[in-house]
PQR file of N, CA, C, O and H, with PARSE charges and radii, in Angstrom:
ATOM      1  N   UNK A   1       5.567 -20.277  -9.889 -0.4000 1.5000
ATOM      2  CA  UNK A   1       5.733 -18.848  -9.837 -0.0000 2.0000
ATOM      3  C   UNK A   1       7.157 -18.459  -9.493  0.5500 1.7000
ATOM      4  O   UNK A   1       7.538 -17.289  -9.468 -0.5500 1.4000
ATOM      5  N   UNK A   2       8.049 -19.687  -9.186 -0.4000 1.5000
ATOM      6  CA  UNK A   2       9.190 -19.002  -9.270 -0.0000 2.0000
ATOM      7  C   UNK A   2      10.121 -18.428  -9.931  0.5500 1.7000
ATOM      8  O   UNK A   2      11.225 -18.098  -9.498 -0.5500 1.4000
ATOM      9  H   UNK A   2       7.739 -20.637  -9.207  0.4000 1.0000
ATOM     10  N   UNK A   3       9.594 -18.259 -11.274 -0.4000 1.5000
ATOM     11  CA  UNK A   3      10.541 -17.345 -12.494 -0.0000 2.0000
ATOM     12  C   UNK A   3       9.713 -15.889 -12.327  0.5500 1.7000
ATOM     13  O   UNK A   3       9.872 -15.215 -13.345 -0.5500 1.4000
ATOM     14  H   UNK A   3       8.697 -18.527 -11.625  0.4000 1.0000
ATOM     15  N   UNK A   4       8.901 -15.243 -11.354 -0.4000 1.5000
ATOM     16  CA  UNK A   4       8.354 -14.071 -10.666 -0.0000 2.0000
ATOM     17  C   UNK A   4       8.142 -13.823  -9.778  0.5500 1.7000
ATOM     18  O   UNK A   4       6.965 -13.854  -9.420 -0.5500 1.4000
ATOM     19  H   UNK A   4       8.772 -15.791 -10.527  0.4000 1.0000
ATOM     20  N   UNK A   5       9.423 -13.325  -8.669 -0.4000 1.5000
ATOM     21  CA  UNK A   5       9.496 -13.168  -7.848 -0.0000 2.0000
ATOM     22  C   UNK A   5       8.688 -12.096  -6.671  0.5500 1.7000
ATOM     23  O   UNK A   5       8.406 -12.166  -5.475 -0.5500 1.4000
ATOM     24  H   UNK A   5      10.380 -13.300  -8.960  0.4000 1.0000
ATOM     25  N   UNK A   6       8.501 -11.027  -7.852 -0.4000 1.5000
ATOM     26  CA  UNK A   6       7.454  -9.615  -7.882 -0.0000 2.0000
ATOM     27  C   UNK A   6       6.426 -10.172  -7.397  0.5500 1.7000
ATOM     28  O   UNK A   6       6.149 -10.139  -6.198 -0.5500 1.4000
ATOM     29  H   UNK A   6       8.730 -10.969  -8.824  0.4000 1.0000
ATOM     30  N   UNK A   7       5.635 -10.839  -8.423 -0.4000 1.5000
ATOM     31  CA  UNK A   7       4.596 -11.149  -8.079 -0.0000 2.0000
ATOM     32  C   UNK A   7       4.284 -12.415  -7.050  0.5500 1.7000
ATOM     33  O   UNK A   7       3.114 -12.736  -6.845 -0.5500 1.4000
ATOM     34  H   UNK A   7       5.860 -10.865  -9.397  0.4000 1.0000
ATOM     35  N   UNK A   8       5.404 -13.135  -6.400 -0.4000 1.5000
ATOM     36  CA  UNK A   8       5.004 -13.912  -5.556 -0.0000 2.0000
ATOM     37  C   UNK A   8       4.971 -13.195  -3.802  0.5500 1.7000
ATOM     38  O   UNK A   8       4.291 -13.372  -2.791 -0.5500 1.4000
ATOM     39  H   UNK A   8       6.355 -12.874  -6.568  0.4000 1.0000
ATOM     40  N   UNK A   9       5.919 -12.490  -4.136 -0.4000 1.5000
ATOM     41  CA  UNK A   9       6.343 -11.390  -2.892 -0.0000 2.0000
ATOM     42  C   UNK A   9       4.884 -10.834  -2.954  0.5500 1.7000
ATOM     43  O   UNK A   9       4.144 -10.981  -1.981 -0.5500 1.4000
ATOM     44  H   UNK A   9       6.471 -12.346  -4.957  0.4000 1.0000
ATOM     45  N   UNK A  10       4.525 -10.294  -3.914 -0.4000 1.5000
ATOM     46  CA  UNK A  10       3.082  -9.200  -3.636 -0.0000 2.0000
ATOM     47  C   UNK A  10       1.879 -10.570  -3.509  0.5500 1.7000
ATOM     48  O   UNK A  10       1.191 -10.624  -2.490 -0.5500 1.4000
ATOM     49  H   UNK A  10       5.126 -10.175  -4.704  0.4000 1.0000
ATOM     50  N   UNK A  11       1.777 -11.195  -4.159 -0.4000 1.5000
ATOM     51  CA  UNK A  11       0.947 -12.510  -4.214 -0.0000 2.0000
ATOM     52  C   UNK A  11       0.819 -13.253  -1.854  0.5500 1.7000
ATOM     53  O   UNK A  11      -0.140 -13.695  -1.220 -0.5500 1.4000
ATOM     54  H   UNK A  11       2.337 -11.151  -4.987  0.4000 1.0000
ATOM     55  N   UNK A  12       1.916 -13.060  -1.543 -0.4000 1.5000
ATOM     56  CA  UNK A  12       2.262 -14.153  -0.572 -0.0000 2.0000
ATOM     57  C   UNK A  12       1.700 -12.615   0.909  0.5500 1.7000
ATOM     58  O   UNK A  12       1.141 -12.791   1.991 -0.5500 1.4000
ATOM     59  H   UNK A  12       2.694 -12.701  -2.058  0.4000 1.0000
ATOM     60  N   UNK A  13       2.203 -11.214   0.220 -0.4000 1.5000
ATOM     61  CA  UNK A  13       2.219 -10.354   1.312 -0.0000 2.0000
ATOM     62  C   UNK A  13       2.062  -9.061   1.323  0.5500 1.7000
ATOM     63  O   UNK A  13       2.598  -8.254   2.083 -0.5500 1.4000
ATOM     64  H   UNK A  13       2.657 -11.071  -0.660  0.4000 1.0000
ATOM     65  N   UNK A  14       1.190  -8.833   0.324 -0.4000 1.5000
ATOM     66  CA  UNK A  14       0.488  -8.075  -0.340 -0.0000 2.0000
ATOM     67  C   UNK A  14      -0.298  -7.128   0.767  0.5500 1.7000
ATOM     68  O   UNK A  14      -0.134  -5.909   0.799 -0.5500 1.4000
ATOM     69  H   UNK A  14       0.755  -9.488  -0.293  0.4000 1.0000
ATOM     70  N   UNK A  15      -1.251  -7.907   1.751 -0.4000 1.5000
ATOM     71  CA  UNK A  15      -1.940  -6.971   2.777 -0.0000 2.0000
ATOM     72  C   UNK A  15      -0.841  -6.660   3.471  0.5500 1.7000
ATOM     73  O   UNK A  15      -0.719  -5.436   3.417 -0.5500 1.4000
ATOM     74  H   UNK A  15      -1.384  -8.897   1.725  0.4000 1.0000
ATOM     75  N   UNK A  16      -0.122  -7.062   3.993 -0.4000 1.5000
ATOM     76  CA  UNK A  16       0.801  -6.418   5.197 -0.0000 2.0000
ATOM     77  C   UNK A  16       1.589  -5.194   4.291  0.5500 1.7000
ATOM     78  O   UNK A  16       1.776  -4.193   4.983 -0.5500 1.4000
ATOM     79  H   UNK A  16      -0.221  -8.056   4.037  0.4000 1.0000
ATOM     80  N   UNK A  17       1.919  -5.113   3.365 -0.4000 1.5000
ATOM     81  CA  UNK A  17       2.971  -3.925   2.576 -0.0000 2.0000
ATOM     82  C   UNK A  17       1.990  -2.857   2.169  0.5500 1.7000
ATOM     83  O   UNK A  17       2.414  -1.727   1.929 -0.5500 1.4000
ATOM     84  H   UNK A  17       1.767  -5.926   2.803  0.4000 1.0000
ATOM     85  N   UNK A  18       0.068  -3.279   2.031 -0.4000 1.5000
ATOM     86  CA  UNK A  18      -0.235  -2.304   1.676 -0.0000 2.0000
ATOM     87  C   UNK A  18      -0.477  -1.410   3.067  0.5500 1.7000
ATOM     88  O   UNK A  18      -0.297  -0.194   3.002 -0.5500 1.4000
ATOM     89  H   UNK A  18      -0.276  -4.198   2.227  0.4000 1.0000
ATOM     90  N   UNK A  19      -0.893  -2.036   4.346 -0.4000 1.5000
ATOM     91  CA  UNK A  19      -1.223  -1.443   5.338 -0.0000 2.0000
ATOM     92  C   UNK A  19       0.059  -0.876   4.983  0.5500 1.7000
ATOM     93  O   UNK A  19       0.066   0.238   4.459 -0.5500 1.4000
ATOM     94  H   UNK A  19      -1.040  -3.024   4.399  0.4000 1.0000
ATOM     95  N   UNK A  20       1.370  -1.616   5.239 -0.4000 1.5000
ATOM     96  CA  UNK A  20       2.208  -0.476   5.880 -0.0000 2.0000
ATOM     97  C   UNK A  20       2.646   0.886   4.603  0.5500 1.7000
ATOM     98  O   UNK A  20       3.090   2.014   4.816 -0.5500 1.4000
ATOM     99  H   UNK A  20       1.363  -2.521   5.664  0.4000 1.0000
ATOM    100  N   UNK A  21       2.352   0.306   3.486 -0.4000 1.5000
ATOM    101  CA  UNK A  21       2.121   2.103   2.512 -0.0000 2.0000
ATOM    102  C   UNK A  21       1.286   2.882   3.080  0.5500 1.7000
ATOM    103  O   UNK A  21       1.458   4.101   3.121 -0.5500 1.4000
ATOM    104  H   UNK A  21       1.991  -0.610   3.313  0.4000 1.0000
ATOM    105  N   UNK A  22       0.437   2.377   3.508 -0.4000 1.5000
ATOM    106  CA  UNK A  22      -1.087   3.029   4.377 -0.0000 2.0000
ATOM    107  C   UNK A  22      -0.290   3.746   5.517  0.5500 1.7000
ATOM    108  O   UNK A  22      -0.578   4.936   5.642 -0.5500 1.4000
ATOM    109  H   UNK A  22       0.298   1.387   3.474  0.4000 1.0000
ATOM    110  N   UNK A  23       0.352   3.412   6.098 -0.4000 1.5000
ATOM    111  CA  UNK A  23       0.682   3.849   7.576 -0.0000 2.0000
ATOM    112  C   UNK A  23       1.764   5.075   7.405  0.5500 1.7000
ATOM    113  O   UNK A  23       1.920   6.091   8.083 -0.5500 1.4000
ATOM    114  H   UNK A  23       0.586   2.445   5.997  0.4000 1.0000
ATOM    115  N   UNK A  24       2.260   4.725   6.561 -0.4000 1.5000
ATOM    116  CA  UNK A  24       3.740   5.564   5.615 -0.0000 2.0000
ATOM    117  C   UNK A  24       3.170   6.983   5.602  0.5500 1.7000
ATOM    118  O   UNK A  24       3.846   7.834   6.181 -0.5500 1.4000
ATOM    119  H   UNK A  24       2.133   3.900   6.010  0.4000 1.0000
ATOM    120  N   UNK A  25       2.030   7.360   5.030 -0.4000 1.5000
ATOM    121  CA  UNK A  25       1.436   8.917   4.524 -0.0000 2.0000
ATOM    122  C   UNK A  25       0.623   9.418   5.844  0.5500 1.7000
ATOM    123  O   UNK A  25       0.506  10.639   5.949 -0.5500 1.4000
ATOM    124  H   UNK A  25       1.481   6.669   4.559  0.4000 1.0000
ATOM    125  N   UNK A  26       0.159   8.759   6.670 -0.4000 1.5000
ATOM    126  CA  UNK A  26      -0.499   9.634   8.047 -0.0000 2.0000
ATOM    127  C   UNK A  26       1.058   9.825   8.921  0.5500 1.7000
ATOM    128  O   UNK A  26       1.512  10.866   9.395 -0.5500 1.4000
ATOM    129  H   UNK A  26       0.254   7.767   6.585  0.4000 1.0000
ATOM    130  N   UNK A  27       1.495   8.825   8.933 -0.4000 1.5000
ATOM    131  CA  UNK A  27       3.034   9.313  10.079 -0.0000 2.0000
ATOM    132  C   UNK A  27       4.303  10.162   8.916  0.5500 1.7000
ATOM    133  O   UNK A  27       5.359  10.277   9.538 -0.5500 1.4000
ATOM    134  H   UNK A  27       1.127   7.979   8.548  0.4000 1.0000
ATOM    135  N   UNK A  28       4.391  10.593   7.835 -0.4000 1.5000
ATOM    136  CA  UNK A  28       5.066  11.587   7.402 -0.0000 2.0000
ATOM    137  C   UNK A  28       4.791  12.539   7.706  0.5500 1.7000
ATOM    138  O   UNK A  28       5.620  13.280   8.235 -0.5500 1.4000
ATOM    139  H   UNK A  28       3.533  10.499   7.329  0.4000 1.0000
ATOM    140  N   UNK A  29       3.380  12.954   7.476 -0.4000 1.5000
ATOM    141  CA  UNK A  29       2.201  13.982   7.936 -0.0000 2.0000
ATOM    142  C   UNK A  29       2.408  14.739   9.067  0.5500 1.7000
ATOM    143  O   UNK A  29       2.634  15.949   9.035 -0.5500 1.4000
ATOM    144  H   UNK A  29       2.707  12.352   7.047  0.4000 1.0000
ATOM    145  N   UNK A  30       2.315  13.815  10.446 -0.4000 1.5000
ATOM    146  CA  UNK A  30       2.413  13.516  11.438 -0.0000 2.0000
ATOM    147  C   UNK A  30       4.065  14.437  11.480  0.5500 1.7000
ATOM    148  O   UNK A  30       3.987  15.474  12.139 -0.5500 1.4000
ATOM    149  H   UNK A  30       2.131  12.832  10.472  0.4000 1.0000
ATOM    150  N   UNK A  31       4.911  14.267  11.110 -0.4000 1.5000
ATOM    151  CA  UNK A  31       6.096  14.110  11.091 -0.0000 2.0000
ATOM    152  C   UNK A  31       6.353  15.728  10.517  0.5500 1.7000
ATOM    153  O   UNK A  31       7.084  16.531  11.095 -0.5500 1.4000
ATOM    154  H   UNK A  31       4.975  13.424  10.575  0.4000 1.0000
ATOM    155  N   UNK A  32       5.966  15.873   9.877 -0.4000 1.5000
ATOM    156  CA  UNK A  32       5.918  17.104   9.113 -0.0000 2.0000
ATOM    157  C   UNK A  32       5.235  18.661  10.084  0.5500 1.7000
ATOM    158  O   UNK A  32       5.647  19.806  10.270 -0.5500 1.4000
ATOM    159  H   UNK A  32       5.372  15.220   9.407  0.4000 1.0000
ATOM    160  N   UNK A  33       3.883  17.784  10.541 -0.4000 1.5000
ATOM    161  CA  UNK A  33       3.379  18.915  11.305 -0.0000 2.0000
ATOM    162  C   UNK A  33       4.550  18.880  12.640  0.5500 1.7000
ATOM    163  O   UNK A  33       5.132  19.947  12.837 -0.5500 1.4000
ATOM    164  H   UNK A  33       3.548  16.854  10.390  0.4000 1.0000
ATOM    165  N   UNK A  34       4.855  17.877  13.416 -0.4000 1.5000
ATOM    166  CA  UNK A  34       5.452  18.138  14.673 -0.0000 2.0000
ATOM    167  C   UNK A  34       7.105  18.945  14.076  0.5500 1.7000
ATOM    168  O   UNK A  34       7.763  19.495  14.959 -0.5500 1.4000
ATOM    169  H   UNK A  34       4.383  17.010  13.256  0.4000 1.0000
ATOM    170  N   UNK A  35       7.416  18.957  13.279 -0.4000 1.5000
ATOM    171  CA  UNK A  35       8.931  19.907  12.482 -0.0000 2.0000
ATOM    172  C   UNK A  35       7.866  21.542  11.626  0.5500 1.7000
ATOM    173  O   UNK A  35       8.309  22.125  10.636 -0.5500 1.4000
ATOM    174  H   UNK A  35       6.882  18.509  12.562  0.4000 1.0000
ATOM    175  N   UNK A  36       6.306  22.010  12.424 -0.4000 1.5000
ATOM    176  CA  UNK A  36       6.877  22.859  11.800 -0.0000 2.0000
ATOM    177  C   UNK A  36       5.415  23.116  10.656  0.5500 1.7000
ATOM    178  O   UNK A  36       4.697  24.092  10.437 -0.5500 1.4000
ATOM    179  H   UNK A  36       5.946  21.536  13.227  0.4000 1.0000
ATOM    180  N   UNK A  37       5.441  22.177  10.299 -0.4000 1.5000
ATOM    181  CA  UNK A  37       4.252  22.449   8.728 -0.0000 2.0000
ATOM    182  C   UNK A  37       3.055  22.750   9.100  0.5500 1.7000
ATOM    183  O   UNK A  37       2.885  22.920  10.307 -0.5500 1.4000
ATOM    184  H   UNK A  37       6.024  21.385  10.477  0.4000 1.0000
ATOM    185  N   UNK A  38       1.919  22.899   8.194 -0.4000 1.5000
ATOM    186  CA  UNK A  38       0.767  23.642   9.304 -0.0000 2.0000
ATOM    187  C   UNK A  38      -0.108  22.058   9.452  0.5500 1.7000
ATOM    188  O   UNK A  38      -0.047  20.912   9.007 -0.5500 1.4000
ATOM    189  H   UNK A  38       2.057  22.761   7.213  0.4000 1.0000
ATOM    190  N   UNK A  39      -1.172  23.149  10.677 -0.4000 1.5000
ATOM    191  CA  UNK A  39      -1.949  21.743  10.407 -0.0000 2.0000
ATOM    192  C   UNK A  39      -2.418  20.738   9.427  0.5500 1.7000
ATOM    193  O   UNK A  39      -2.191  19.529   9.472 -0.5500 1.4000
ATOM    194  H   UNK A  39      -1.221  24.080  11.039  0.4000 1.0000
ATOM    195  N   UNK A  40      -3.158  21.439   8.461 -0.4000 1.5000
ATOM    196  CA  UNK A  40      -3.223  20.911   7.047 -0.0000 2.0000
ATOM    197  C   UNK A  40      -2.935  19.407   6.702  0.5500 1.7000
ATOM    198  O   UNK A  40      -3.771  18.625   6.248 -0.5500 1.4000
ATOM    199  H   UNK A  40      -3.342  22.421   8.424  0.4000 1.0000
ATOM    200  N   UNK A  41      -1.309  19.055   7.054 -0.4000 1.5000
ATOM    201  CA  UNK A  41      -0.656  18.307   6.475 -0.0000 2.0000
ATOM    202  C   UNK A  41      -1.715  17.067   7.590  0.5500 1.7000
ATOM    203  O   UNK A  41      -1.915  16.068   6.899 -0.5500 1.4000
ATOM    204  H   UNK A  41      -0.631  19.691   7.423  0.4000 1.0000
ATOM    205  N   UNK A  42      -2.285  16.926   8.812 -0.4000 1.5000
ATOM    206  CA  UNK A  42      -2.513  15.722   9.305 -0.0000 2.0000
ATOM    207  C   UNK A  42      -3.592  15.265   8.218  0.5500 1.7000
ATOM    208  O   UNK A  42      -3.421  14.291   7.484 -0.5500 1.4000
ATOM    209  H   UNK A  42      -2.122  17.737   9.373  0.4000 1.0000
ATOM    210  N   UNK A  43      -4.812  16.147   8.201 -0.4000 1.5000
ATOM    211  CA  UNK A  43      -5.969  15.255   7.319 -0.0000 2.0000
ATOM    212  C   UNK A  43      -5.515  15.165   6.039  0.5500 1.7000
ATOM    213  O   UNK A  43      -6.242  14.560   5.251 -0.5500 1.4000
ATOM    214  H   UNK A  43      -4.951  16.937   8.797  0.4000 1.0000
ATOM    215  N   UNK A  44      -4.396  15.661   5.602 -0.4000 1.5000
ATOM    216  CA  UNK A  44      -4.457  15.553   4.262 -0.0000 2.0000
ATOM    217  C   UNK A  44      -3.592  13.966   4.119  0.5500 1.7000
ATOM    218  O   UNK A  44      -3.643  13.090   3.256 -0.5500 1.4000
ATOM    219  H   UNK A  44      -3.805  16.153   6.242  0.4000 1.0000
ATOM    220  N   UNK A  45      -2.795  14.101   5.423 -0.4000 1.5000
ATOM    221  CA  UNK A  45      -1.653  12.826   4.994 -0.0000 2.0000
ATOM    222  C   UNK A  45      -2.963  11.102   5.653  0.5500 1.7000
ATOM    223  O   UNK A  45      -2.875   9.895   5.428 -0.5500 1.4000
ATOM    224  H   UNK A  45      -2.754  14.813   6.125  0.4000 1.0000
ATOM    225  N   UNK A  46      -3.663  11.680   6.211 -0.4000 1.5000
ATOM    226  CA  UNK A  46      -4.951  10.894   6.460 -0.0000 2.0000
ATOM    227  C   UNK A  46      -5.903  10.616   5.277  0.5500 1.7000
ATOM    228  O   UNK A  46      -5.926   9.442   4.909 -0.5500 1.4000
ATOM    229  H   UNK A  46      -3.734  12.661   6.393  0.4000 1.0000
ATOM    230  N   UNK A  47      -6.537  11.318   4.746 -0.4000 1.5000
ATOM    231  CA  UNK A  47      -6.725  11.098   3.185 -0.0000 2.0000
ATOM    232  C   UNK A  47      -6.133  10.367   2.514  0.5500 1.7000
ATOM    233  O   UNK A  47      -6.755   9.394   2.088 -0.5500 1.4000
ATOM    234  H   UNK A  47      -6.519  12.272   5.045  0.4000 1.0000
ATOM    235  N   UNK A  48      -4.369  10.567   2.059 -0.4000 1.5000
ATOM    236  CA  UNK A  48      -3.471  10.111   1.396 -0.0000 2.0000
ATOM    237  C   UNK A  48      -3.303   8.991   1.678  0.5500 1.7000
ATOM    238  O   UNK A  48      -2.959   8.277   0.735 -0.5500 1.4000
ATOM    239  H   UNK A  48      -3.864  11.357   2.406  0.4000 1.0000
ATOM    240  N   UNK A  49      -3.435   8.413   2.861 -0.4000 1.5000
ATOM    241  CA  UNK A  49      -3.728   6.907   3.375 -0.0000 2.0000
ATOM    242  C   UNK A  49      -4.202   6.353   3.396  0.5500 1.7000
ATOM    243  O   UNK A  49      -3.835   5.178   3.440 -0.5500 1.4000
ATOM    244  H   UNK A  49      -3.714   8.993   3.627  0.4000 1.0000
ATOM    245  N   UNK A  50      -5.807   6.843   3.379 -0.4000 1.5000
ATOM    246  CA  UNK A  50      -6.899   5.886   3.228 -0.0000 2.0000
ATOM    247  C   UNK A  50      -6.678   5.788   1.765  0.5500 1.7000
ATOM    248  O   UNK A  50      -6.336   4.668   1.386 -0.5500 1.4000
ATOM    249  H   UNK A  50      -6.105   7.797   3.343  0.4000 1.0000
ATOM    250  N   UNK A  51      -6.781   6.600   0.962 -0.4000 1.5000
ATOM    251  CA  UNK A  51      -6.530   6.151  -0.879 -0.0000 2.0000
ATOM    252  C   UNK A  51      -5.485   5.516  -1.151  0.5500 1.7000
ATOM    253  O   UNK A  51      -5.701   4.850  -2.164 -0.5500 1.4000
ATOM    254  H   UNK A  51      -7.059   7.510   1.270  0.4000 1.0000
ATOM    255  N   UNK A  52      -4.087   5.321  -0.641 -0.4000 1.5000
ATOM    256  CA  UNK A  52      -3.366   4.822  -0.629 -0.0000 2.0000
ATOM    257  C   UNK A  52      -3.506   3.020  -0.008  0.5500 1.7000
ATOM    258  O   UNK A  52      -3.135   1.977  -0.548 -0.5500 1.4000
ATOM    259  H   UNK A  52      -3.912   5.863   0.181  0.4000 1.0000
ATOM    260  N   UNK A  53      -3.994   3.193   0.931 -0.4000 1.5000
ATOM    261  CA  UNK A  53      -4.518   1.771   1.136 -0.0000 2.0000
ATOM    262  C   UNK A  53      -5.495   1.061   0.304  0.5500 1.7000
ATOM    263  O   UNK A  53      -5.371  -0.146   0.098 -0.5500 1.4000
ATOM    264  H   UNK A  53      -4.296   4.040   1.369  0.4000 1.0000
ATOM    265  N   UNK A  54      -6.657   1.888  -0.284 -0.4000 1.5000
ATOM    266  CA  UNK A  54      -7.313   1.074  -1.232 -0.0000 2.0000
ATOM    267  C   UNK A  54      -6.733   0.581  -2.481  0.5500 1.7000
ATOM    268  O   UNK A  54      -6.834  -0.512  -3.037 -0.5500 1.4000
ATOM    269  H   UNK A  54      -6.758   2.869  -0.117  0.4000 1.0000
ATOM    270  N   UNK A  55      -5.845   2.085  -2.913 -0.4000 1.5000
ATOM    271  CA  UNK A  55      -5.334   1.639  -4.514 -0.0000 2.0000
ATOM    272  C   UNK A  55      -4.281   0.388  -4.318  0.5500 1.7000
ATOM    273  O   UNK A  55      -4.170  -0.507  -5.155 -0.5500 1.4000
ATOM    274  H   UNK A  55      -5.764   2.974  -2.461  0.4000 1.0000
ATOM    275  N   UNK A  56      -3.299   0.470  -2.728 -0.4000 1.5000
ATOM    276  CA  UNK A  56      -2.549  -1.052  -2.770 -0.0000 2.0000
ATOM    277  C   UNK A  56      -3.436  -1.929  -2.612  0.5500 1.7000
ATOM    278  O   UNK A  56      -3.029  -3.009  -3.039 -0.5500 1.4000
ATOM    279  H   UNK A  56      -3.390   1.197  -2.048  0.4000 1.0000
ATOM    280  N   UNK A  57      -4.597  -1.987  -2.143 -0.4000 1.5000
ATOM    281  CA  UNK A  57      -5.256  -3.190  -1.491 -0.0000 2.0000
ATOM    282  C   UNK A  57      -6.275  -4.007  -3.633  0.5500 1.7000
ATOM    283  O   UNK A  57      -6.631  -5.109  -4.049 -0.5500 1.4000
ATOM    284  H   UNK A  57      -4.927  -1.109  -1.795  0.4000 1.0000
ATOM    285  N   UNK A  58      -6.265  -2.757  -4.117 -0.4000 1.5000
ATOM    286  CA  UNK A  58      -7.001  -3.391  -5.181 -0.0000 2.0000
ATOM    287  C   UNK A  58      -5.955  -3.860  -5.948  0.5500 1.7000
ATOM    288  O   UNK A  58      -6.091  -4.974  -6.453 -0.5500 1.4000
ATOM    289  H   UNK A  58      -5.976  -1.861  -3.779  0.4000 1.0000
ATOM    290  N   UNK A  59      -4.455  -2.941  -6.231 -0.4000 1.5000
ATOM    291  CA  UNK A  59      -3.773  -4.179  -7.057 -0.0000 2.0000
ATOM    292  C   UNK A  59      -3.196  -4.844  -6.261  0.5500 1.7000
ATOM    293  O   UNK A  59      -2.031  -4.814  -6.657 -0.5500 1.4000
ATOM    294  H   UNK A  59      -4.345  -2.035  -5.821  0.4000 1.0000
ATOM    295  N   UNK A  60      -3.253  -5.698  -4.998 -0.4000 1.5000
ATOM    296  CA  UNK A  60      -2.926  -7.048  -4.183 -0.0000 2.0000
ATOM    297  C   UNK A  60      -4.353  -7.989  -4.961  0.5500 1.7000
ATOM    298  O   UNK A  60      -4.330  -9.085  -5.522 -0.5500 1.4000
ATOM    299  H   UNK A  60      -4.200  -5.722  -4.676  0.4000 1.0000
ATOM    300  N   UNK A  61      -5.434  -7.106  -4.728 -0.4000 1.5000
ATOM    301  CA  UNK A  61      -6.234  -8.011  -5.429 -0.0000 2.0000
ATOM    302  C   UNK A  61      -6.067  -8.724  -7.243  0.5500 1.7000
ATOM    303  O   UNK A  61      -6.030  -9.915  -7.554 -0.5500 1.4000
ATOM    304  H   UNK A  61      -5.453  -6.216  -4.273  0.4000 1.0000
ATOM    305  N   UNK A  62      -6.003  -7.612  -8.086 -0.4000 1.5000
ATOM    306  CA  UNK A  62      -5.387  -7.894  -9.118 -0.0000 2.0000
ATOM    307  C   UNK A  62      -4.094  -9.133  -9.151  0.5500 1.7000
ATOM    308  O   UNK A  62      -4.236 -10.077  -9.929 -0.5500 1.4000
ATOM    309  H   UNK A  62      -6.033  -6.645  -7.833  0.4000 1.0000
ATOM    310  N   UNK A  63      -3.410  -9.090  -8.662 -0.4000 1.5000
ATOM    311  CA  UNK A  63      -2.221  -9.821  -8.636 -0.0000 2.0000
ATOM    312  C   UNK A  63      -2.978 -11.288  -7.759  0.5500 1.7000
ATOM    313  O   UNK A  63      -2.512 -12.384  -8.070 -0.5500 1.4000
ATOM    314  H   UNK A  63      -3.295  -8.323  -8.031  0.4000 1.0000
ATOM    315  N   UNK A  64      -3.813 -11.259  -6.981 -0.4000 1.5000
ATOM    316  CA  UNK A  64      -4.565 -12.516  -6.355 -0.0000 2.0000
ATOM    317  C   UNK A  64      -4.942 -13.309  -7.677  0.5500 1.7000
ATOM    318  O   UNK A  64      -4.586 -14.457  -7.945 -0.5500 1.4000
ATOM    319  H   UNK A  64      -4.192 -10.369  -6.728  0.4000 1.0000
ATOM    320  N   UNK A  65      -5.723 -12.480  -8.443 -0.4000 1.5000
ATOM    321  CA  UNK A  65      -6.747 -12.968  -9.801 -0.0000 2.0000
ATOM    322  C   UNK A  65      -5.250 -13.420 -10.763  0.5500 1.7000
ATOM    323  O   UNK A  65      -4.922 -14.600 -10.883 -0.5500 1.4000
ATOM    324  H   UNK A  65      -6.012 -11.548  -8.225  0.4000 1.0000
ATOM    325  N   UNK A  66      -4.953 -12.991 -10.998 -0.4000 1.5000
ATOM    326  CA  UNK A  66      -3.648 -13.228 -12.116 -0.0000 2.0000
ATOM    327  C   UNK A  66      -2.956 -14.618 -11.845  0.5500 1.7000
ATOM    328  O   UNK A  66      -2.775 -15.544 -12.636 -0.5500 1.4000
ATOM    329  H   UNK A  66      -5.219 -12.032 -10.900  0.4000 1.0000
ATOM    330  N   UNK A  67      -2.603 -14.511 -10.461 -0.4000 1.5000
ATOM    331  CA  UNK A  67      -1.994 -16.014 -10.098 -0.0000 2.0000
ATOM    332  C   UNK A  67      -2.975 -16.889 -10.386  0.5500 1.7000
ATOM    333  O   UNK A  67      -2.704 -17.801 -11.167 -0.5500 1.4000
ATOM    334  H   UNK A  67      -2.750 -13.759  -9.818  0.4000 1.0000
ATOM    335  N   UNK A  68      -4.062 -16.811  -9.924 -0.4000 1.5000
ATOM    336  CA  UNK A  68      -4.767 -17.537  -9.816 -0.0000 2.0000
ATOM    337  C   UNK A  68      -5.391 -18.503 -10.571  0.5500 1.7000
ATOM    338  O   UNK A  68      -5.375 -19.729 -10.464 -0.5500 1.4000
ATOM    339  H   UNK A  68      -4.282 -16.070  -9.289  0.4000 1.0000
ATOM    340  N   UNK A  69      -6.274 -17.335 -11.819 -0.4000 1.5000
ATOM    341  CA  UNK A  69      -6.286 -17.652 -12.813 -0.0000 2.0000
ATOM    342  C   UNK A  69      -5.761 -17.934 -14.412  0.5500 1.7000
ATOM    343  O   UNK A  69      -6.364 -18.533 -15.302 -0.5500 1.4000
ATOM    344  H   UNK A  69      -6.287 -16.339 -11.906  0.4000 1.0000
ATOM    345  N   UNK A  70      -4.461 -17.306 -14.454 -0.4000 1.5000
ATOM    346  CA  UNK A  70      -3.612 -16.833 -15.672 -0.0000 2.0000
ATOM    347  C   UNK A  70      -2.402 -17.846 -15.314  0.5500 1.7000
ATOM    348  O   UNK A  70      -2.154 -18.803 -16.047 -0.5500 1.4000
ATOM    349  H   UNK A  70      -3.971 -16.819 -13.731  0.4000 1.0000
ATOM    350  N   UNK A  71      -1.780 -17.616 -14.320 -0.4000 1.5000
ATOM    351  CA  UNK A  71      -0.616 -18.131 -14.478 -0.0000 2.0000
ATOM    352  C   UNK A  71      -0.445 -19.598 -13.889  0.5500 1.7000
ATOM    353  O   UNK A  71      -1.075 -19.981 -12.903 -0.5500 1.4000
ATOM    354  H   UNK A  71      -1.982 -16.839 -13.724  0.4000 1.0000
ATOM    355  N   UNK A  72       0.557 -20.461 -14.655 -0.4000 1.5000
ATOM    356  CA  UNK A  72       0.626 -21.898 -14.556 -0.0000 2.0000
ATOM    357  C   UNK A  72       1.156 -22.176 -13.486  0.5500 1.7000
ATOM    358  O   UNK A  72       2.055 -21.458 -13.047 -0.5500 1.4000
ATOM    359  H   UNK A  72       1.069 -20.150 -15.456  0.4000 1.0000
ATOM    360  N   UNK A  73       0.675 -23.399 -12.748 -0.4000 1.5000
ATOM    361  CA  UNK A  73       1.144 -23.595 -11.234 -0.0000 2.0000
ATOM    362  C   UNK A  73       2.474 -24.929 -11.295  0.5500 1.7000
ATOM    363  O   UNK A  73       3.029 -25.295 -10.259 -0.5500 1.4000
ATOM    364  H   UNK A  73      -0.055 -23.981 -13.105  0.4000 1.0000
TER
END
């Protein structure tokens, strides 16, 4: 896999980058309401995180299957 670096990076550390996309949209949120924005922005940037964590967490999975099965070791 070393002529794909992309995919070994997402392949090797995939859960830790999606939590932290996950963590990224509740503390902007967060960030937004304490400067000011209305409440609104916490559940929504809470929402945006939990979907955000699944959609990274399913293509970490995708990219699991691909190495796995598709590409030559």
């Amino acid at each position: 896999m070393e002529n794909y670096p992309i995919i070994n990076l997402l392949h090797r550390h995939g859960k830790i980058l999606a939590a932290g996309l996950a963590l990224c949209m509740p503390l902007g949120a967060l960030l937004l309401f304490l400067t000011g924005a209305s409440w609104a922005a916490l559940p929504i940037g809470i929402v945006a995180g939990v979907v955000g964590y699944v959609l990274a967490r399913s293509y970490v999975e995708l990219i699991h299957i691909i190495t796995e099965t598709l590409m030559p070791r």
